[in-house]
N, C-alpha and C positions, 0 to 999 in steps of 0.2 A: 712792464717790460716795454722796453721803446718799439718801433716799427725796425728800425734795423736790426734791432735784436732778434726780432721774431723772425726775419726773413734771414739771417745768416744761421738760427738755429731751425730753421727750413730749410734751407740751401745744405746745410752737413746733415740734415737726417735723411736727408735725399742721397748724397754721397753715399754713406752709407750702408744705405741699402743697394744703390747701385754697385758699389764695391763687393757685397756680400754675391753678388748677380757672377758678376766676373772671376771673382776670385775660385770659384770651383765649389764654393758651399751648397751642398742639394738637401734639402727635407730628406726627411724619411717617408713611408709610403708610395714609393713611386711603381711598385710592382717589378724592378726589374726580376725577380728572383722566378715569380709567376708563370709554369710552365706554358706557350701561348696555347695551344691547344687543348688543354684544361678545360674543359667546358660544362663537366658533369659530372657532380661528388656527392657523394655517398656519405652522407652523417648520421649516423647513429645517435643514438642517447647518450652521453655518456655513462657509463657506469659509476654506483655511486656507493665507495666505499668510507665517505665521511661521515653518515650515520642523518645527515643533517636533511630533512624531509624537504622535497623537491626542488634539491639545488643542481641536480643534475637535467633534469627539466629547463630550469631556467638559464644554466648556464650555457646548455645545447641550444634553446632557442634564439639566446643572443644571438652565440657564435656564428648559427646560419645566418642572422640577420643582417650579422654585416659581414658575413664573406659574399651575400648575396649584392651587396651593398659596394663592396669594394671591386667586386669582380666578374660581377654581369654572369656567373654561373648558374646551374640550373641544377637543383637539392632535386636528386632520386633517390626511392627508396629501394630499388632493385639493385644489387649491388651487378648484377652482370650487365646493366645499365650504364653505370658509374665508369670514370676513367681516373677516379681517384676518390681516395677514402678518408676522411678525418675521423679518425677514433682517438677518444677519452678516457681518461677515467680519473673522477674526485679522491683524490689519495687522504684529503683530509681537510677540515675547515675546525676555523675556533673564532672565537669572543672575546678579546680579551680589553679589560678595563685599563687604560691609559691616564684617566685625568680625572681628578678629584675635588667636588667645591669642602666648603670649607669645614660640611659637616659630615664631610667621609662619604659620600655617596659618591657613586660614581657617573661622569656628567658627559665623560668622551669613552670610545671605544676604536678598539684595531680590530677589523675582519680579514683572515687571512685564508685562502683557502689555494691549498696546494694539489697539481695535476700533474699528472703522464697525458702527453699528447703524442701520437703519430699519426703525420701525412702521407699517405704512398699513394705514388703511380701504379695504378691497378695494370695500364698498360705496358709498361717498361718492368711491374717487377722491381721498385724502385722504389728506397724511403726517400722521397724529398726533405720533410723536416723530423725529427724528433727530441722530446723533451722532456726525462724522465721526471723533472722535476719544478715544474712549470708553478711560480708560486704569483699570488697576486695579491695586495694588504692593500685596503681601504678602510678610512676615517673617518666616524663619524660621532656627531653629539645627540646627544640627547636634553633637550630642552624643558625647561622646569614645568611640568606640568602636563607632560606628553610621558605617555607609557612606554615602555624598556621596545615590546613587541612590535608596534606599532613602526617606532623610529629604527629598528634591526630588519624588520621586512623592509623598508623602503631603502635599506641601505646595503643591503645582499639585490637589490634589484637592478643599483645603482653601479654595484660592485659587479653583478654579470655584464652588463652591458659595456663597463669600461674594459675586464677581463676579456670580450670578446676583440674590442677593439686592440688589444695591446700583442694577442694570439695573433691575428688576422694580421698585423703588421710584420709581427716577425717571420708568417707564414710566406707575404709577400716580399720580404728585404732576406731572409732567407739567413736570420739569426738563431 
């Protein structure tokens, strides 16, 4: 690629993005939704009616992790403490095999595990978000020679941490 090539395909990915600036395009995650005086919530475990051994553990720890993360709040465990509550609850998780080599084993996987979430203003009396049916699928493979357990624990681990991040955004855009 010549030199003025590169600088006129410089020159438009600059536009570009400038245009994008102007035009009114905003990310997501901006928190407008985020009540401001919100300072101190209340998370419980969620409840774990999917059967599936300490996915509720791990899916509560994300979620503090990064609403702690995103929002400068401060996790109590006294709810007459709390000015707002995150309760859960694991409606259901599964395994399901997606992709196949060529001797029928199975090489890729879909984790899907679906939730009830409600947020409320413990102060106001008040459901800020809820979502009876809050679902999250994540993919993953398994590598020849790597055990089923092994690559499914690292990938429900993978899967709470994005599941917190995907909650926490909606918590904050107020979808």
């Amino acid at each position: 690629m010549s030199f003025s090539r590169k600088v006129a395909f410089f020159v438009t990915a600059i536009l570009c993005l400038l245009s994008l600036v102007n035009c009114g395009y905003q990310l997501r995650g901006k928190g407008k939704f985020w009540p401001p005086g919100m300072k101190r919530v209340m998370v419980p475990v969620f409840k774990n009616s999917s059967g599936r051994y300490e996915l509720d553990l791990k899916l509560t720890s994300a979620v503090v992790n990064e609403l702690v993360a995103r929002t400068g709040v401060v996790i109590v465990s006294d709810r007459s403490q709390a000015q707002g509550l995150l309760s859960g609850e694991i409606l259901s998780f599964s395994v399901q095999p997606i992709a196949f080599n060529s001797a029928g084993a199975a090489v890729r996987f879909k984790i899907v595990i679906t939730t009830s979430v409600v947020f409320t203003d413990l102060e106001n009396q008040r459901v800020l978000f809820s979502d009876s049916h809050f679902v999250y699928t994540e993919e993953y493979d398994i590598p020849e020679g790597v055990d089923f357990e092994t690559m499914e624990t690292q990938a429900i681990e993978r899967a709470a941490e994005k599941y917190a991040r995907q909650l926490v955004v909606n918590l904050l855009e107020g979808f």
